[in-house]
C-alpha positions in Angstrom: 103.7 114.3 101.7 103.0 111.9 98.3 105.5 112.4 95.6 106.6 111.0 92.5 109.8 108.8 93.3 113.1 109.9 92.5 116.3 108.4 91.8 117.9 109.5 95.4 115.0 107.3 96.8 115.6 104.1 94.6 117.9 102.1 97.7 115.6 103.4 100.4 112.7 102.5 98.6 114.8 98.9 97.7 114.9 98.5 101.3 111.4 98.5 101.8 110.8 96.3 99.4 112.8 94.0 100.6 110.1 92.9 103.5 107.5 92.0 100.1 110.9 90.0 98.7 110.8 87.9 101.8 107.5 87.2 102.0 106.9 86.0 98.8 109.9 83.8 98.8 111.5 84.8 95.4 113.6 82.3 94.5 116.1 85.0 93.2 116.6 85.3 97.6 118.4 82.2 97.4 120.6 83.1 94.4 121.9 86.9 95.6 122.9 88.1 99.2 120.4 90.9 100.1 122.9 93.7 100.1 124.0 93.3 96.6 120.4 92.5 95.8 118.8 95.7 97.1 122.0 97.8 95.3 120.9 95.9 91.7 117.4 96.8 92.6 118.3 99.9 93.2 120.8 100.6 90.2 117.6 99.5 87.8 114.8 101.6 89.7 116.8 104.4 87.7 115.2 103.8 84.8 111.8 105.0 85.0 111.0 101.9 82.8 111.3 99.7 85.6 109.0 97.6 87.8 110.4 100.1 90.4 111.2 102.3 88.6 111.0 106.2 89.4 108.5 106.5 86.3 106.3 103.7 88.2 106.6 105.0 92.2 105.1 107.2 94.5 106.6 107.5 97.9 105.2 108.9 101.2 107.8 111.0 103.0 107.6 112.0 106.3 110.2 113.9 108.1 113.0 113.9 105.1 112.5 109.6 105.3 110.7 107.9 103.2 107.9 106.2 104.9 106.4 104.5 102.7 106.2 103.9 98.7 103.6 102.2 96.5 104.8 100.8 93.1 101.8 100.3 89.7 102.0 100.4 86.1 99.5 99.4 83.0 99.1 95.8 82.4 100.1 96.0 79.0 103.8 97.3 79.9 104.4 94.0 82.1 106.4 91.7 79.7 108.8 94.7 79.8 109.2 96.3 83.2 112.0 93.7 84.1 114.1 94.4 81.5 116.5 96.7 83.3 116.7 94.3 85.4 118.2 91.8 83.2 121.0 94.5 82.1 121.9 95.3 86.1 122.3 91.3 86.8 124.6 90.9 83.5 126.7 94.4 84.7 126.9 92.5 88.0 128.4 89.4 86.7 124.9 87.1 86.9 123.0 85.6 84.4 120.5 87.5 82.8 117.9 85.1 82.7 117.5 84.8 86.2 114.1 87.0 87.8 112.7 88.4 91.1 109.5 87.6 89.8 108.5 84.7 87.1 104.9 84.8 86.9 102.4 87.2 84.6 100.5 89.3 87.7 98.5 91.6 86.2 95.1 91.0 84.4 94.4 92.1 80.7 93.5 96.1 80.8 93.6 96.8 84.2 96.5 99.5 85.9 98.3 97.1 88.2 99.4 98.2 91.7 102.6 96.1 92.0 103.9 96.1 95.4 102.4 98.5 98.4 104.9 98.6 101.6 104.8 101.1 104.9 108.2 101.6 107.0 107.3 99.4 109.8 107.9 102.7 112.3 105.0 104.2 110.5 102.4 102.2 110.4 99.0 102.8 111.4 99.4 106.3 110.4 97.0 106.0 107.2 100.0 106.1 105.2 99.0 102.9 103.1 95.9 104.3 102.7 96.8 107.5 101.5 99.5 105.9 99.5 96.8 103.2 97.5 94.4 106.1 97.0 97.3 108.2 95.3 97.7 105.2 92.5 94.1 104.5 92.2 94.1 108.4 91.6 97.2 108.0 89.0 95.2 105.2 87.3 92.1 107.1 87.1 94.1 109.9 85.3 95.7 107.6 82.8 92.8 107.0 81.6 92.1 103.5 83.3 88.7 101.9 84.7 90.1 99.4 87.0 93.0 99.1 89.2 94.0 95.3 90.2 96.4 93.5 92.9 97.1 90.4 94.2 97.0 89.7 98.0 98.2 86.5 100.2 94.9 84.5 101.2 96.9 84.7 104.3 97.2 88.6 104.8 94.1 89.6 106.2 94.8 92.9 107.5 95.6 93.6 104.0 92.4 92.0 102.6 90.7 94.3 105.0 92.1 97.6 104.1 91.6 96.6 100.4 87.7 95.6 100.7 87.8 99.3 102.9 88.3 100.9 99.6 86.1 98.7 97.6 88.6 96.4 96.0 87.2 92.6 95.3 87.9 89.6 94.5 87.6 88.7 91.2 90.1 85.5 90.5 92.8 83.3 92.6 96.6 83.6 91.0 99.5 81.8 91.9 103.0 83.3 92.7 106.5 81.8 93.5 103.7 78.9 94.6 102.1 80.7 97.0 98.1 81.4 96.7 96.8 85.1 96.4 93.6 86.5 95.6 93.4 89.0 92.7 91.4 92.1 93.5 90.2 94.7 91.5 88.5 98.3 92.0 86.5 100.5 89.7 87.8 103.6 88.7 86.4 106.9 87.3 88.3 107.8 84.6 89.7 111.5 84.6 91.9 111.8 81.0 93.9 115.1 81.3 93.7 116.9 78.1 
């Protein structure tokens, strides 16, 4: 079952994360042991302002666990989603100018899926699937025409899946000095009144 993310799933969800953490070396890995890491991520997904925050997830549950959780938000909120952030890593005694993430990864006017990530356990289920067609349908309803994301050149299952849905390539971005691809799908837009 998709839901909305809620506060009671913020350190599962931090959890899964961490896998995306690790594979995009943040430098912030070196700086913070992962336990205490995933409890300040965790602490700021409670405001719904929040890269992760519950304002910004949906999460697969399957069984009362969460199997998977999918993480977007307008490109225009980006130069604040970290802010909470900040205010967790000066409660916790660090400085506030340190980051997970240093570089701009959205494009201009696009709804930008952030992070996608499947409990290992469940994969090949459909769940990411289901999960990126759940945004693309959040993005579509906020009024948005495109949805972007940024994928390792080297992750070419994921490459895959997204061309399955009819995301392309439309520009190559850097990130904690590795090489992705930015992709981007059309959307039609469905406003609610």
């Amino acid at each position: 079952m998709i839901r909305t993310m809620q506060a009671k799933d913020s350190m599962e969800a931090a959890a899964l994360l961490w896998e995306i953490f690790e594979d995009m070396e943040l430098p912030l890995l070196k700086e913070i042991p992962q336990s205490k890491l995933l409890e300040m991520v965790a602490e700021a997904a409670e405001d719904p302002d929040y890269r992760y925050g519950v304002n910004r997830g949906l999460v697969y549950e399957y069984n009362g666990v969460i199997a998977g959780a999918i993480f977007g938000y307008p490109a225009l909120d980006e130069p604040s989603i970290d802010e909470s952030f900040k205010n967790v890593l000066q409660k916790h005694g660090y400085e506030s100018n340190l980051n997970l993430f240093i570089d701009q990864e959205a494009l201009p006017n696009e709804w930008y899926l952030d992070s996608i990530v499947v409990n290992k356990k469940f994969r090949g289920m459909g769940i990411g699937t289901t999960l990126l067609e759940a945004m693309c349908q959040t993005a579509s309803d906020a009024g948005f025409e495109r949805i972007g994301l940024n994928v390792d050149v080297a992750n070419l299952k994921a490459k895959k899946l997204y061309s399955s849905i009819g995301f392309k390539k439309v520009a190559d971005i850097t990130l904690s000095g590795h090489h992705y691809e930015h992709l981007c799908k059309p959307l039609e837009t469905h406003v609610k009144a």
